[in-house]
C-alpha positions in Angstrom: -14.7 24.9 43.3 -18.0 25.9 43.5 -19.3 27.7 46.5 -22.9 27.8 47.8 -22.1 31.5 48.9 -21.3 32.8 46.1 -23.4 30.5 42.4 -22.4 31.9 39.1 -24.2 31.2 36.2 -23.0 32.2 32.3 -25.1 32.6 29.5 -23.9 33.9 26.6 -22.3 37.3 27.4 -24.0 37.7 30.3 -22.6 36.4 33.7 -24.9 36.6 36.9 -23.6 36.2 40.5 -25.6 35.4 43.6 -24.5 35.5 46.8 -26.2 34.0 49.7 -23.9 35.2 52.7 -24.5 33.6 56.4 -26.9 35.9 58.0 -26.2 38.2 55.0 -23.4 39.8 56.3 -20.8 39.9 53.2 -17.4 38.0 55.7 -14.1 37.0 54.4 -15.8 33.4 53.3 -18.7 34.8 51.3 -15.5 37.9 50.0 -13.3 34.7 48.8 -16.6 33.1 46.8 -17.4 35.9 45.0 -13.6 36.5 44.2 -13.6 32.6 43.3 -16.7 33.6 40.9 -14.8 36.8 39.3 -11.9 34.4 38.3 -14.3 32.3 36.5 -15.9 35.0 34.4 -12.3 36.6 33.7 -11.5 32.9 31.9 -15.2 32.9 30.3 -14.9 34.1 26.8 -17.0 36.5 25.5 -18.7 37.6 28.8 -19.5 41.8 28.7 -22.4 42.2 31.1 -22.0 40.9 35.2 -25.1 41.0 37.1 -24.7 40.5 41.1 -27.5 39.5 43.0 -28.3 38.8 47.0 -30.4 35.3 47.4 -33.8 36.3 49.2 -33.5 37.2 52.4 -30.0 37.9 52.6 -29.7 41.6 52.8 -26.7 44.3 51.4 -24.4 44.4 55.0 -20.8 44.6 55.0 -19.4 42.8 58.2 -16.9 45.2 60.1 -14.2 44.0 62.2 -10.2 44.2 63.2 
C-alpha cells in the first residue's frame, strides 16, 4: 500500500525513494514505509540503481528512544 512517508518511483533500472518523515525524524512509521518501498523494488525486475531521497525540508535525523 502506498505510503505518503515513504513514494517510490521506478523507471527503468533505476528506483528512487523519498521519504518525507513527520518533522523529519526517521520513527518506526516512516522505518516500516521505506521497508514497504524495498519490497517493491526487490519484486521489480530489472532494477540495479536505488536512489533515496528526503522531501524538502525534512532533514537526515534518526529518532532515539527505548
Amino acid at each position: 500500500m502506498p505510503s505518503p512517508l515513504a513514494t517510490l518511483h521506478l523507471d527503468g533500472a533505476i528506483a528512487t525513494i523519498t521519504l518525507a518523515p513527520p518533522g523529519g525524524l526517521l520513527d518506526r512509521a516512516t522505518s516500516e514505509a521505506l521497508a514497504d518501498a524495498a519490497r517493491g523494488i526487490a519484486e521489480a525486475q530489472g532494477v540495479r540503481v536505488v536512489i533515496v531521497l528526503a522531501r524538502a525540508g525534512a532533514s537526515a535525523s534518526v529518532a532515539q528512544g527505548g
